[in-house]
N, C-alpha and C positions, 0 to 999 in steps of 0.2 A: 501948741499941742505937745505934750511931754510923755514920749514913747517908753515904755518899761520894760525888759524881757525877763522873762519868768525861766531857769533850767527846772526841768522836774526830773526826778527818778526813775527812767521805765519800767522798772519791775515792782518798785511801790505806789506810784505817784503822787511821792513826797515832794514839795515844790523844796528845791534846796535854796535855792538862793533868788531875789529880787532886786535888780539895780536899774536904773536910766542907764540908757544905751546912750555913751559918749560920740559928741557927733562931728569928732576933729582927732588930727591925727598930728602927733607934735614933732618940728621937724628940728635936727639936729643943725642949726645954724653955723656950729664951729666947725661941725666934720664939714657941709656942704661948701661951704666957703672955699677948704683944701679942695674939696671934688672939680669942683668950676675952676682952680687955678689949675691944677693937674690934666684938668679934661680928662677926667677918668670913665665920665662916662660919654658917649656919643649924644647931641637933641634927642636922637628917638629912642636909647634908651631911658634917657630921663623922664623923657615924655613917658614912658609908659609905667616908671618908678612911681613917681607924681599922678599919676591918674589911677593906677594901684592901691596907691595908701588910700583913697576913701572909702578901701573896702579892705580895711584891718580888723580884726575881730580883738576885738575887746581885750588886752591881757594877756595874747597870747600873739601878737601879729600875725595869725594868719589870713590868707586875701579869701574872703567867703560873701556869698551872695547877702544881700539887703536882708534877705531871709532867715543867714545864720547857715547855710546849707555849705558846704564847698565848691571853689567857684573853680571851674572846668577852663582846660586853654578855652575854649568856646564860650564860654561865660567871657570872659577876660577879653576876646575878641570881640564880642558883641557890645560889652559893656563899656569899653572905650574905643571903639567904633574904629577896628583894627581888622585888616585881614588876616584870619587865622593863621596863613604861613608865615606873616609878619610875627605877627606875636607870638609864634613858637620861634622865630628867629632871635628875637630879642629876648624872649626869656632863657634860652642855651646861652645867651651871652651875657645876660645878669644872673645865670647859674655862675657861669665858669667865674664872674667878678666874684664870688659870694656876697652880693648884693641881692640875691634873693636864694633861698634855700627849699627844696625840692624834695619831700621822704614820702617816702609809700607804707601804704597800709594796705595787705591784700591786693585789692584793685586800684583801688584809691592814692590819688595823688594830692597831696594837701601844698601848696607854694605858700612860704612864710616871708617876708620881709627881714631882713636887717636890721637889730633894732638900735644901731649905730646910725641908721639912716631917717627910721621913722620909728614911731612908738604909738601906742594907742592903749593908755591904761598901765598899771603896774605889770611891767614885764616878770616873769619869774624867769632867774637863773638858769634853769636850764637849756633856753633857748638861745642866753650868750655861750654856752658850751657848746650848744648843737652846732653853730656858726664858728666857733675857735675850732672844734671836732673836723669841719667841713674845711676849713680856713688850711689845717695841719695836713688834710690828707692832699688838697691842690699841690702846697708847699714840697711834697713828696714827688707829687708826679712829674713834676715841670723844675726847674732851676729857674725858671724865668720869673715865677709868681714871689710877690714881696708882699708883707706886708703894707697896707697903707696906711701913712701916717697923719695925723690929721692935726701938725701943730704937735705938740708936746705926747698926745692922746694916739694911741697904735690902737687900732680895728682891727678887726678880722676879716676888711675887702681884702680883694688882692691886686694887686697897684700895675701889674704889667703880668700880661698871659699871652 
């Protein structure tokens, strides 16, 4: 059975755009390789990395509901079968990696993935910006945060916090 999602306009409801919803999330073999030798990141954080990415939105990595909705820590904790304190614990702690990234809108908290680490669709630009933007300001705070290098290839995690 081959799922389609339709965007429509809501103030005309022009159908803009019609594609198959991609149903894989492609992972970054040469960064993960450095990550596992580094131990950069802890099982349960990976665990909760890896169980995130099946809920990447299309093109843009953010983590959203099967629905296309934004997915809530309680989403997030339900859907990978986590206790909420757990998985706010872990996501404060693949914030501060910038292994996942965290921006508000109003009320609204949207968590996006790294697309050094996973991808889902043509990434546009400005989401490696948001993560170098996010990457620079850690960089700032801490002396301790380094870039991570992954082989030849330098990310925007950050390698010791």
């Amino acid at each position: 059975m081959s799922r389609s999602r339709i965007v429509i306009n809501d103030d005309t409801g022009e159908i803009i755009s019609k594609h198959k919803s991609d149903r894989f999330a492609m992972k970054f073999t040469e960064v993960w390789r450095y990550v596992y030798k580094s131990n950069l990141f802890t099982a349960a954080e990976e665990r909760v990395l890896n169980r995130l990415a099946e809920y990447l939105q299309m093109n843009t990595n953010a983590i959203v509901n099967p629905n296309g909705s934004i997915m809530t820590v309680e989403d997030m904790a339900r859907n990978i079968r986590m206790d909420r304190s757990d998985i706010r614990k872990y996501l404060r702690q693949l914030v501060r990696k910038n292994a996942l990234g965290v921006w508000k809108s109003g009320y609204d908290e949207t968590y996006f993935m790294n697309p050094f680490l996973y991808v889902k669709g043509k990434i546009e630009p400005w989401l490696y910006e948001r993560f170098e933007e996010e990457f620079g300001a850690k960089a700032v705070k801490s002396n301790e945060g380094k870039r991570f290098k992954a082989g030849k290839k330098l990310t925007s995690l950050v390698a010791a916090v």
